[in-house]
N, C-alpha and C positions, 0 to 999 in steps of 0.2 A: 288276832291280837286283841284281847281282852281280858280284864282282868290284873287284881296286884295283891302282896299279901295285905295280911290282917293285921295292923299297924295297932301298937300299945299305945296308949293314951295317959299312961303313966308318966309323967311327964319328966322327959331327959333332953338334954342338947339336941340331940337329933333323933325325936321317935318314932321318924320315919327313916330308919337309915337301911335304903334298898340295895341290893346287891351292886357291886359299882361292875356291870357287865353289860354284855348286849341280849340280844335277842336268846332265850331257850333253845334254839333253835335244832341244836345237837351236837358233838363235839365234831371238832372238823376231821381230826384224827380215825373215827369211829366209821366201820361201814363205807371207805373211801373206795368203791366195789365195781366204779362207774367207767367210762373210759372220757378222760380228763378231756381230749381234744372234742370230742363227737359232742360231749354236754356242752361246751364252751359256744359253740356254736349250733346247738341246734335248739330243736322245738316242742315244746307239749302241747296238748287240746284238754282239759280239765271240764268236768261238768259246771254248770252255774244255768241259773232261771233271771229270767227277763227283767232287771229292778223296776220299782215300782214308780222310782223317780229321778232327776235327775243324781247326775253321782255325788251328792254335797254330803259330806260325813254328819252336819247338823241337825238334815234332813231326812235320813236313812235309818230306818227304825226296823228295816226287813231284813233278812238274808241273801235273798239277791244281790242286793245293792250292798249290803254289808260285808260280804265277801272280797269282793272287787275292792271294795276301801279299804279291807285289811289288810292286804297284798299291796297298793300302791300306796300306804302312809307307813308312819313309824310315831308313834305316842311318846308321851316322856316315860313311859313305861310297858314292859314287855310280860305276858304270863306265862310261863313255863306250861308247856304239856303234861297231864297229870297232877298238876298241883305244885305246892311250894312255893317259896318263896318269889318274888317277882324280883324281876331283873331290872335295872336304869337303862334305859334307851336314850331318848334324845336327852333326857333329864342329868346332869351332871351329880345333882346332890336332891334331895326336899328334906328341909330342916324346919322342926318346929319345938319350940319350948312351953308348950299350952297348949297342944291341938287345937284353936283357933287361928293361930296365924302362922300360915309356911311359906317360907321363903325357897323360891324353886330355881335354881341354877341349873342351867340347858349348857350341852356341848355346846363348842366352837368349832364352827368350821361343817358343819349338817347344811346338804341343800334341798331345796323345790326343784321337781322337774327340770324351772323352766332357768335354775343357775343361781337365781338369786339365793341367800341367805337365811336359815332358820333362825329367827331371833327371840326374844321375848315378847318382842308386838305384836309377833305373828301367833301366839297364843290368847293372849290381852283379847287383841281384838277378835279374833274368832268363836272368844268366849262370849265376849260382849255380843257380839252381833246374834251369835245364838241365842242368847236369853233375850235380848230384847224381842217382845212379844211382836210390836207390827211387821217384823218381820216374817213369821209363824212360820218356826224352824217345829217340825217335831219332837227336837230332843233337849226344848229348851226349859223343862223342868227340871234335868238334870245340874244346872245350876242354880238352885232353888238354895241350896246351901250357902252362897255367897253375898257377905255382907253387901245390900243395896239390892238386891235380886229384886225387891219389890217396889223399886222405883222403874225398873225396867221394863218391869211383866203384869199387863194387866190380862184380866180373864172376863172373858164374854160374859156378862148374867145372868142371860137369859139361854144359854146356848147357843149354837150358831146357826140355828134355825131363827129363834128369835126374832123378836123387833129390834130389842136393844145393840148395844154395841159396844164393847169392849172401851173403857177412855183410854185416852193418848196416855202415855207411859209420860213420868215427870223425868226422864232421861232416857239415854242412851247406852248409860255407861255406868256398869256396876261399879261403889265405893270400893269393894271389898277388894278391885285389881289394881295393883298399881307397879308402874317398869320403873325397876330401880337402876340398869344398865341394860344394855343391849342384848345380856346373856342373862339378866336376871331380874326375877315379878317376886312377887307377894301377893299373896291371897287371903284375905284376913275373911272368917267364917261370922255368920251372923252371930253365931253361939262355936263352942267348946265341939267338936265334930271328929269322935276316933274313927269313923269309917270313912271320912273325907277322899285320906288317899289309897283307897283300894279301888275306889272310881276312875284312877288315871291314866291309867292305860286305854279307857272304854274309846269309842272310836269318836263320841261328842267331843270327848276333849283333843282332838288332833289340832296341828294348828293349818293357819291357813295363807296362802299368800297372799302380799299385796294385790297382785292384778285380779285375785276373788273378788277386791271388793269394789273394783272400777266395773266389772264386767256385769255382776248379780248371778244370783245362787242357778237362773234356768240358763243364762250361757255358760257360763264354768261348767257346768254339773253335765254338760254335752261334750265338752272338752276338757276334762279334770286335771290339775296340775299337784299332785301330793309331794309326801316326801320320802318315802319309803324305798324298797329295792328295788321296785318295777316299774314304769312309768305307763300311762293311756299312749294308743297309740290310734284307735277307731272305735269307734262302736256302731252296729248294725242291728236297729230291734228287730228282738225276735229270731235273731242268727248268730252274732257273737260281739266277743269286745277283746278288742286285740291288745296286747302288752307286751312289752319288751322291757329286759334289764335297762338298770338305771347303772353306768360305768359312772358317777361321781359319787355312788354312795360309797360313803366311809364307816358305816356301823357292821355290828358283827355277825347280822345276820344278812349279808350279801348273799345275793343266787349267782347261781355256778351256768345255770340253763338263758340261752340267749332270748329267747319268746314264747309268749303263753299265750295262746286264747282258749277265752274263757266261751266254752259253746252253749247256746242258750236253747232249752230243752223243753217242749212241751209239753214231753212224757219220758217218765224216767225209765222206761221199757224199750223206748227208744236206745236210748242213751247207753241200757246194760247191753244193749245188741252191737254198740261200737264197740262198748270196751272187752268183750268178749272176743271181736273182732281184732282187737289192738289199737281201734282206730279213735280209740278214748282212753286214753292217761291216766286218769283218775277221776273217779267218781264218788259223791259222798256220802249215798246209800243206795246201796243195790234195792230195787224192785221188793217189795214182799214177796211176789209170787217166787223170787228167787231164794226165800229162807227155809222154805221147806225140807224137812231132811240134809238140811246145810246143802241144797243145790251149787248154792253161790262157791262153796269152797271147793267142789269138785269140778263147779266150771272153769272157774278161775283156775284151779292147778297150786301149787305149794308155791309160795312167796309172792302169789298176787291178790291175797283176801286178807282185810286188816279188820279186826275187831277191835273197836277203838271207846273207850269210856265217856264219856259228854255229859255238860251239865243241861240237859234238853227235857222237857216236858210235853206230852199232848194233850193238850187241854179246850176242854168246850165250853165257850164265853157265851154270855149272853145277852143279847142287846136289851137292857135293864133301860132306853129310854124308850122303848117300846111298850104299850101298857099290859101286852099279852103275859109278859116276863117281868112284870115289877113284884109280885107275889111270892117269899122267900121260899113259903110251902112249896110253891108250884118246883122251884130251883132243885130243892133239897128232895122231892119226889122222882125226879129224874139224875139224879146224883143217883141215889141207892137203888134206883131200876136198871142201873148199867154193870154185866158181871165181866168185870175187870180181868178176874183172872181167868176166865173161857175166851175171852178176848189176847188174851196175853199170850196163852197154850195155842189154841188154833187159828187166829190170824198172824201172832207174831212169831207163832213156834219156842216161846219162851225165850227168845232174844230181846225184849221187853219185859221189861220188870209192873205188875198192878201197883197205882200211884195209893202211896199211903200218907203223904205229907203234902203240905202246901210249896214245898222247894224241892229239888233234889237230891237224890240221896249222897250221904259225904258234901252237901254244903254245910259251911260253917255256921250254926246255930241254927239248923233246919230239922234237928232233932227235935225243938220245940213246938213245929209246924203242924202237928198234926191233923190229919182233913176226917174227922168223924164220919163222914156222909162217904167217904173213899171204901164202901164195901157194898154187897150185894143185897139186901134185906128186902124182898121183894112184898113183906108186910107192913113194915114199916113206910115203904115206900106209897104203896094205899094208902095208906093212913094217913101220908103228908097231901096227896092229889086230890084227898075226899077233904079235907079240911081245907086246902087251898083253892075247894070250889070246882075240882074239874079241870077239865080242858076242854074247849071245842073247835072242833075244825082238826084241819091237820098240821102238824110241828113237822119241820124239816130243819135238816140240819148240813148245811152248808160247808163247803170241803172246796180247796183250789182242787183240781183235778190234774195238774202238774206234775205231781208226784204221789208217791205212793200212798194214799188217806180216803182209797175210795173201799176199801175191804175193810180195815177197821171202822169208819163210819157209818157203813152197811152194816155193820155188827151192833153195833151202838145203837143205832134209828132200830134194829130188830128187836135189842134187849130192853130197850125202853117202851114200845109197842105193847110185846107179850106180858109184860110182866104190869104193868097201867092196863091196857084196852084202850089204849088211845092210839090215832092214826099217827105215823112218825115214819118218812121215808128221808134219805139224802139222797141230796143233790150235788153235784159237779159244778163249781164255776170253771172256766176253761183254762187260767192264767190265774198266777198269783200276784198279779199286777192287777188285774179288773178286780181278783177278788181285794185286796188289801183298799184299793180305790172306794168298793162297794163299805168296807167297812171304816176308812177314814173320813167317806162322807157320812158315814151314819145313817145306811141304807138297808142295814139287814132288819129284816123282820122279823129271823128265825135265830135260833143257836147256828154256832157256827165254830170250824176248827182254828183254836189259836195257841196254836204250841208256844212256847216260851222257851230261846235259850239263852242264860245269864252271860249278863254282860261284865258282871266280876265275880268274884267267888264270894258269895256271903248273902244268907236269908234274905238279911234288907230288901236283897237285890230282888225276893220274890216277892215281896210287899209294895214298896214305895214306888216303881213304874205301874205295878196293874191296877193297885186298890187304893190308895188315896187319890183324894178326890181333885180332877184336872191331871193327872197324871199322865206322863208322854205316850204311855200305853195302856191305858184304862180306858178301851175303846168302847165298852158296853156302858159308861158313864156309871158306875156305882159310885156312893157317895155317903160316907159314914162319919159325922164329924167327931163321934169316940176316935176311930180308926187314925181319923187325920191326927187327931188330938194326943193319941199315946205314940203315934208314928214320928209327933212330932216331938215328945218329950223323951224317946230314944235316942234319934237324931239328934238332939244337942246334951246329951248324957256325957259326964267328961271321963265314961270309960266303958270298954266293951261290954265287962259285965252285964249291966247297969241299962248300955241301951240295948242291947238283947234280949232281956227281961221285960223292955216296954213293948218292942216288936213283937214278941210271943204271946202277948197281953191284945196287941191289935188283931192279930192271926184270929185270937177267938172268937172275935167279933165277925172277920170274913167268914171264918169257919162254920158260924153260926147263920150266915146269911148266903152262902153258898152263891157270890157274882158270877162264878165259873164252878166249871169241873174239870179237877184232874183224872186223867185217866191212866196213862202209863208214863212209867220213866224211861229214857231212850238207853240203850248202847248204840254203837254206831256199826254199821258191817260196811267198807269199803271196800273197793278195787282199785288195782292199779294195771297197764299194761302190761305186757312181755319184758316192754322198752326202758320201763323205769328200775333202779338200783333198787331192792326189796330193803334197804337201809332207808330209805325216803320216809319220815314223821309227818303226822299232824300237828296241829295247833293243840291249846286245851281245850278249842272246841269246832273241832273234827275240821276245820280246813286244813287243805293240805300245804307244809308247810316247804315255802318253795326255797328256801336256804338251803334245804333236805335234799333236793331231786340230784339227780344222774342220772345220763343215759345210760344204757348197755352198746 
């Protein structure tokens, strides 16, 4: 559950007028193949990895964790698998006459877990609480657009290493929200903002319950109460998190299946061995070692290998507060040492596409992304390492070992190697919990793997979290005030064109200073059991969508 369309900024009674439905989720009529009593009542086991934190959607910036929130919540808006238009979930209406201020009317009658009522305060405030900085919610840049964000949010000066300290915020409470009834807010934008509501579906803006805010984000987050089809029912690190339908959801993407746990996987070689077995349900990418000669599809058998489209990246970041990596040369010399497409053919067997843009492919306005350094030029590449000074010592480049990223990074650390003369091996972190921890403290010394999957459909989405500067995922700290500067004169453009054209203008600037590398762009190869209806969908981005399932 991420993502919404691309909302006109032309300005009409209501520019945002979203499909008045629920969930994508699949028609109920379609694929009904399952046997109605056996699903009613029975169980799946689905792949997922250990989150990195507790379960608070404010706070969850991973997939792990991210997963697990997209199944137990429900957004004021839903994104169709594949693309298209986005659908109204909890949202009744969002109406705006100026792209600056929309007025959002929420169903009646939507519950929490735990009975209570989805209201308008329960957005208000979870917004609030998210952006206000002393709280340090991860994803609280994502409110940065909202009139008052910066009475809320202050930013450390010196870093969080530093001496200094961040000052006390002059509130609490953004200007730009305000509850005008129990079923209806306003959100007035600091400026003119057309891509405001393609953000609203993302899982920061979920809302929150009252007892989130009596309890604080690390008990909740142990015991999560959302609003969506499923509800928490346990969780056991490092072994699973149990779920069960929620019987008082009233939206249209209800599950049919009575309990899901989510099995928390070390190795995802592991995990293809249950599902091969049947003893795993679904899983959201087979093993590499299983692509070869399409192993996967002849293991699996006909109707249990899904090739699935996703807006996903793998890409290698680099800790830019490190002084090893502050040197653009040095960046852009190991960009064009890496050959993408040998990489692409024989680790991914061409089920991976060589990264040519800074978004990807089929995002909206990612045609303009262009990544220069995205090819193999192993002279050029000299030429930036001998002007950048060299390298000494050894570069390693850091991979969760979780899942599948220890063949292609092996590939990478080789092609960068032979083609410099410089030492470059990877390494395993064991979890992508230590790893993610390792790089939210700002501990890496080395490059390291950080894929990217968009959280709506639209370029922005690959700019303004990674490379502007303080951003909720701009972990390598790069910091460009051009970048901020035209990122920020897109962002309040009062029309798509317009801010498009400033964002492809900032791109060049990344483009030219190479903070990361992209490497490939994903498809997805899943599996499903024996047990599951071969009618079961994903999300538009590859989770499996549990409205979908049936047993056999």
């Amino acid at each position: 559950m991420r993502v919404s369309k691309r909302a006109s900024a032309v300005a009409a009674v209501a520019a945002v007028a979203l499909v008045a439905a629920g969930c994508g989720g699949g028609d109920d009529d379609e694929g009904a193949s399952g046997n109605a009593d056996k699903t009613a009542n029975g169980a799946i086991t689905i792949y997922g990895t250990q989150p990195a934190n507790p379960l608070v959607p404010s706070n969850t910036s991973e997939t792990g964790g991210g997963a697990i929130l997209d199944y137990m919540w429900t957004g004021l808006i839903n994104y169709p698998a594949g693309g298209g238009d986005a659908v109204n979930a909890v949202a009744e209406a969002i109406d705006t006459t100026d792209s600056q201020t929309y007025t959002i009317k929420i169903k009646k009658g939507t519950k929490f877990h735990d009975g209570t009522e989805v209201k308008a305060k329960n957005f208000v405030d979870a917004w609030n609480f998210a952006a206000y900085s002393e709280n340090g919610q991860q994803q609280g840049s994502f409110f940065s657009d909202i009139e008052g964000y910066a009475d809320v949010h202050t930013e450390d000066p010196d870093g969080t290493e530093g001496p200094q300290k961040a000052p006390k915020p002059k509130t609490d409470k953004m200007s730009g929200l305000a509850i005008v009834d129990d079923y209806t807010f306003t959100v007035k934008l600091g400026a003119p903002n057309s891509i405001f509501p393609v953000k609203l579906g993302y899982s920061a803006f979920y809302p929150m319950p009252d007892v989130f805010f009596t309890q604080g984000p690390d008990t909740f987050g142990r015991n999560p109460i959302g609003n969506g089809p499923v509800k928490f029912v346990s969780w056991t690190d490092n072994v699973e998190v149990k779920l069960t339908r929620f019987d008082d959801y009233t939206l249209d993407d209800r599950v049919k299946i009575k309990d899901v746990t989510v099995k928390l996987y070390q190795e995802d070689t592991a995990a293809y061995a249950d599902l091969m077995a049947n003893n795993l349900d679904f899983q959201q990418q087979v093993p590499v070692s299983a692509l070869a000669g399409e192993k996967w599809k002849s293991d699996l058998g006909s109707g249990r290998a899904l090739d699935v489209p996703i807006p996903v990246q793998q890409i290698i970041a680099f800790p830019i507060y490190d002084a090893k990596y502050k040197n653009a040369d040095l960046r852009r010399a190991v960009s064009l040492a890496i050959n993408r497409e040998e990489i692409a053919e024989k680790i991914f067997f061409n089920t991976r596409k060589p990264s040519t843009n800074w978004a990807s492919p089929g995002t909206p306005g990612s045609e303009a992304f262009v990544c220069t350094t995205c090819k193999f030029a192993p002279d050029e590449a000299k030429a930036a390492l001998q002007k950048a000074g060299g390298f000494q010592g050894e570069m390693v480049l850091y991979y969760n070992a979780d899942a599948s990223h220890k063949e292609w990074m092996e590939a990478v650390a080789n092609s960068v190697a032979t083609t410099l003369g410089i030492q470059v091996r990877a390494e395993g972190v064991p979890t992508f919990a230590v790893f993610r921890q390792n790089i939210d403290g700002r501990k890496m010394q080395h490059p390291y793997r950080a894929g990217w999957q968009a959280d709506y459909p639209h370029a922005e989405n690959w700019l303004a979290p990674l490379y502007v500067t303080g951003a909720s995922s701009n972990d390598g700290e790069y910091s460009n005030p051009q970048v901020d500067a035209l990122y920020k004169e897109g962002q309040t453009a009062p029309d798509q064109a317009t801010a498009e054209a400033k964002f492809a203008e900032a791109i060049k600037i990344v483009d030219a200073e190479v903070p990361s590398i992209p490497i490939v762009s994903v498809a997805q190869q899943s599996g499903i059991s024996n047990r599951i209806a071969p009618s079961v969908k994903t999300t538009w981005v590859g989770e499996i969508d549990l409205s979908t399932v049936e047993l056999l």
